[in-house]
C-alpha positions in Angstrom: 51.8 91.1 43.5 49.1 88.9 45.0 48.8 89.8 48.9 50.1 87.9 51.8 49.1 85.7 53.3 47.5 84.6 49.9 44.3 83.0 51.8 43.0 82.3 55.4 39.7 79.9 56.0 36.7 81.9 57.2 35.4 79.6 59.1 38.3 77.8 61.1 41.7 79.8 60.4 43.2 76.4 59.5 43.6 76.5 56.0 46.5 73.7 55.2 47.9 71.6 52.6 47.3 73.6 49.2 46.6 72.0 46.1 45.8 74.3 43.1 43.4 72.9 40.0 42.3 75.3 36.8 38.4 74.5 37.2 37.3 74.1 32.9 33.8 74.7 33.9 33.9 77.5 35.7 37.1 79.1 34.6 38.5 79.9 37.7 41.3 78.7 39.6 40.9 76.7 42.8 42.5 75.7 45.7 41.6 73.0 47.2 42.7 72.5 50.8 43.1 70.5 54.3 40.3 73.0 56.5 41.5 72.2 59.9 39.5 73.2 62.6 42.1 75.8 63.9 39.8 77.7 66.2 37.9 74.6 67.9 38.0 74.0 71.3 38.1 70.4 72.0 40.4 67.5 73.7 43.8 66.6 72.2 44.2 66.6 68.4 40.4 67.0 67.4 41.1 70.0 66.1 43.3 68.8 62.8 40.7 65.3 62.6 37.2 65.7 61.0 37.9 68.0 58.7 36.6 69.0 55.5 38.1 69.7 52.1 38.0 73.5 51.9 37.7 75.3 48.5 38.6 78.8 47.9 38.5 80.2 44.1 40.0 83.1 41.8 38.5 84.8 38.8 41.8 86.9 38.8 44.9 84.7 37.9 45.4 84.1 41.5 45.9 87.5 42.7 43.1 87.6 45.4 40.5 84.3 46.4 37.3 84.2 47.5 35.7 81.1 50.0 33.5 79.2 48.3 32.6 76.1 51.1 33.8 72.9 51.3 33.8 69.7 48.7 30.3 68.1 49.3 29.8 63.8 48.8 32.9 62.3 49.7 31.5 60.2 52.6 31.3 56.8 51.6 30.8 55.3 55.0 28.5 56.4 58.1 29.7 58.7 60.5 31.8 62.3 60.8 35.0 61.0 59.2 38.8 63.2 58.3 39.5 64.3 55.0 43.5 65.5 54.7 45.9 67.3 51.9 44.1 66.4 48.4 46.0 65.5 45.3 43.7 66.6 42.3 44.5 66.5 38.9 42.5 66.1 35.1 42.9 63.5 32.4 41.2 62.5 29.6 38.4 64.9 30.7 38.3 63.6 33.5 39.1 65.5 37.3 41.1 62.2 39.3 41.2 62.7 43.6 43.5 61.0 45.7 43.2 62.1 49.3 44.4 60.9 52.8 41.8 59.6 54.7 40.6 58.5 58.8 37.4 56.9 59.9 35.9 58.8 62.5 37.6 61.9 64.5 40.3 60.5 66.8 41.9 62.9 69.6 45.6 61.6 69.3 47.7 61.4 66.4 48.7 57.7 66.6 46.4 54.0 66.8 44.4 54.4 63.7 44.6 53.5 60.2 45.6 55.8 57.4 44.4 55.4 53.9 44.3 57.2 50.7 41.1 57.4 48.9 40.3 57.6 45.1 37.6 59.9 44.1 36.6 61.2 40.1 34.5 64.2 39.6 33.3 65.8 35.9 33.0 69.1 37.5 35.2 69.3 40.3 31.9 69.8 42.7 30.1 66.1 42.5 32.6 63.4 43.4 32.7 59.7 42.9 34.5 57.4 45.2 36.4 54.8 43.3 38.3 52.8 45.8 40.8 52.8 48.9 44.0 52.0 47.3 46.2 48.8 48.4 49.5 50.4 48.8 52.4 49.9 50.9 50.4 50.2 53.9 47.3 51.3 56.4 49.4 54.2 57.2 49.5 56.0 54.1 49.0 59.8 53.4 49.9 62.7 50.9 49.3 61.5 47.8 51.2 63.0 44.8 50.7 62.1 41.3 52.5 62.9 38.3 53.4 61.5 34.4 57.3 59.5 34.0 58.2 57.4 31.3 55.6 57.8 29.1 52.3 57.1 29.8 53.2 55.0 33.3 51.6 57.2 36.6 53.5 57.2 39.8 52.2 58.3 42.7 54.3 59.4 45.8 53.0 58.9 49.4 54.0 59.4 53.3 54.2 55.7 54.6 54.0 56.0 58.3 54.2 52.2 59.1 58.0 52.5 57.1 59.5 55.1 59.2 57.3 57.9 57.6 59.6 57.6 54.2 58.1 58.5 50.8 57.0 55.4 48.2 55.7 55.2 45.7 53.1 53.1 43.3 52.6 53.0 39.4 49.7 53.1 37.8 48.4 53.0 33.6 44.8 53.9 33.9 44.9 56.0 37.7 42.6 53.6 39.2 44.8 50.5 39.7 47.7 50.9 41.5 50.7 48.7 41.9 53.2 49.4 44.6 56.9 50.6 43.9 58.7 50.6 46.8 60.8 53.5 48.6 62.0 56.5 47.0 63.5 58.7 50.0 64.7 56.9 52.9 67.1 59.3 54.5 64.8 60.9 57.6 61.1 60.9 58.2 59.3 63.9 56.4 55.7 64.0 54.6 54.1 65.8 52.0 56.1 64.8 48.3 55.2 67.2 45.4 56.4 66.3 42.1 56.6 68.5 39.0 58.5 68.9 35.4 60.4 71.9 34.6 63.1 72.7 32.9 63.4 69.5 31.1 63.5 67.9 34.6 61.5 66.5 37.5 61.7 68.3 40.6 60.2 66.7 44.5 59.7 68.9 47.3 59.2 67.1 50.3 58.1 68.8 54.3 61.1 67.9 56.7 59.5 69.9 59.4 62.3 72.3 58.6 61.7 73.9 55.6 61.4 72.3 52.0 64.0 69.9 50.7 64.5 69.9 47.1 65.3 66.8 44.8 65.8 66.1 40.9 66.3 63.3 38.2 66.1 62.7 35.2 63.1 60.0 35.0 61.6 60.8 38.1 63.1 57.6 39.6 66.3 58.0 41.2 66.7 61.1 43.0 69.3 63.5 44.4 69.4 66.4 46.5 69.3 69.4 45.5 68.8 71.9 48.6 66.2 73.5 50.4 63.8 76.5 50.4 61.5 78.4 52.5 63.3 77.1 55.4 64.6 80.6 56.2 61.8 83.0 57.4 60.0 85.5 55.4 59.0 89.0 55.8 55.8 89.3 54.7 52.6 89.1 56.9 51.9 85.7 58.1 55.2 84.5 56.3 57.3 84.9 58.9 58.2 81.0 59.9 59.0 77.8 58.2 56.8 76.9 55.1 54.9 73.6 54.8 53.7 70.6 52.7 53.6 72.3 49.6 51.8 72.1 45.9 53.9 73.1 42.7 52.3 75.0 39.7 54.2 74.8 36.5 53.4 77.0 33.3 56.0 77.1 30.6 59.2 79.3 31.7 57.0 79.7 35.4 56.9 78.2 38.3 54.8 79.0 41.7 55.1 77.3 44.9 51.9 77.3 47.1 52.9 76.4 51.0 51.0 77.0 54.3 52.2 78.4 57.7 51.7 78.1 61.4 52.1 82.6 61.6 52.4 82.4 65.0 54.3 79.2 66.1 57.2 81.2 66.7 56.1 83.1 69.6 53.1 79.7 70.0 54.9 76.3 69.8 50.9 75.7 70.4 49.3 78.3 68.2 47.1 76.5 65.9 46.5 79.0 62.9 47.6 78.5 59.5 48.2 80.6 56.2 48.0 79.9 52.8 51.1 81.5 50.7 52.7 82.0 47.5 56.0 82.5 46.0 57.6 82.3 42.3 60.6 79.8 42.1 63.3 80.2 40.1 66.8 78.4 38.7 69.8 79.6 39.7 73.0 78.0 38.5 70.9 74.5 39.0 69.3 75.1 42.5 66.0 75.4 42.2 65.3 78.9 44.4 62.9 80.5 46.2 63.0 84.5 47.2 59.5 84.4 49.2 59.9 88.3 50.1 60.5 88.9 45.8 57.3 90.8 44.2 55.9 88.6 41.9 52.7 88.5 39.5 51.1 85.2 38.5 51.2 84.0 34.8 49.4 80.5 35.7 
């Protein structure tokens, strides 16, 4: 069973926002993740602004992961700029990233513009930028993109100028993006994670209490399906709430990769985070998720 907490940053203790990528080159997993600056001291909210893309890798099918730095060239303007909760994904031989993205390092979480950023890479090190997409908004974050109807993209993003509600945009190359609307309307949340299994489509989404499930059929209409990892755990560092998570799917398996503030129960203002693992499973239609279970990977 890979050990808990699955990872924690070196260099900041803010590892957040997971998203996991099979790296062809190398033959490794990655994770590639929000590195907030957990153990900086500094006014207000500086401390989850200007941060870097964090990567940690595994040799092992997941079971331990090793820090490897963070993702080097995606400044496209001048100055010390935040880089938050990367989408990545490959196509065509190509490695496609969409991630949220604020000039400069602001102290507060409101007044500035929010945008998600298009980046391609051939080896998942060297990036390109691409463009900022036109979406619904400026106050867009938490890309997700996934395959419906074909050969049509939709992507899935937090828009914070619409009541922090999850839209979407469609897309038939992943560089031009047209915008869709809203999907989920019913309270604010963030972080949408989309994935087929089972013959169906599956969103997670972060309500700040634990992970609401949906489903459908196309990956259009959605219903409720109910939630997970909103009771707390028992293993080190799982013990709370789990967060904006990122969904592996291989054949009959599924793994769900989360983060955790460890110590916000005893903290409200602890700043620490975890990155975990768990195996999900069906049970009599509800997607489930026993987050003490042992488990071994098959990614």
């Amino acid at each position: 069973m890979p050990k808990a907490p699955l990872f924690r940053d070196p260099i900041y203790d803010g590892a957040a926002d997971p998203a996991l990528i099979w790296n062809r080159e190398a033959e490794e997993w990655w994770i590639v993740y929000t590195n907030r600056r957990a153990s900086l001291e500094g006014p207000g909210v500086a401390w989850v602004h200007g941060t870097d893309l964090g990567i940690a890798s595994s040799r092992d099918q997941g079971e331990t992961w090793t820090y490897r730095g963070i993702l080097q060239g995606l400044e496209f303007e001048e100055g010390r700029n935040t880089f938050w909760a990367p989408e990545i994904l490959w196509h065509d031989g190509v490695y496609h990233m969409y991630v949220s993205y604020i000039q400069g390092v602001p102290v507060q979480w409101e007044g500035h513009k929010r945008q998600i950023i298009h980046y391609t890479s051939n080896d998942l090190w060297n990036w390109t930028f691409q463009s900022i997409l036109r979406l619904s908004s400026e106050y867009v974050i938490d890309a997700c993109v996934h395959q419906i109807l074909g050969n049509k993209w939709r992507m899935w993003y937090k828009d914070e100028a619409a009541g922090s509600f999850t839209y979407a945009a469609d897309s038939d190359n992943l560089y031009h993006w047209q915008p869709a609307g809203p999907v989920l309307t019913h309270q604010p949340h963030e972080g949408a994670n989309v994935f087929y299994w089972n013959d169906t489509y599956w969103m997670v989404i972060d309500e700040w209490s634990g992970l609401a499930v949906y489903q459908s059929a196309e990956g259009q209409a959605w219903h409720r399906n109910g939630k997970i990892l909103h009771e707390p755990g028992t293993r080190d560092d799982d013990q709370t709430i789990g967060l904006h998570a990122d969904v592996h799917v291989n054949g009959k398996h599924a793994y769900i990769f989360y983060f955790t503030h460890p110590d916000r129960d005893q903290n409200p203002q602890s700043r620490r985070s975890s990155l975990q693992a768990a195996k999900l499973e069906l049970e009599n239609g509800k997607l489930i998720c026993s987050r003490n279970a042992s488990f071994s990977f098959n990614l």
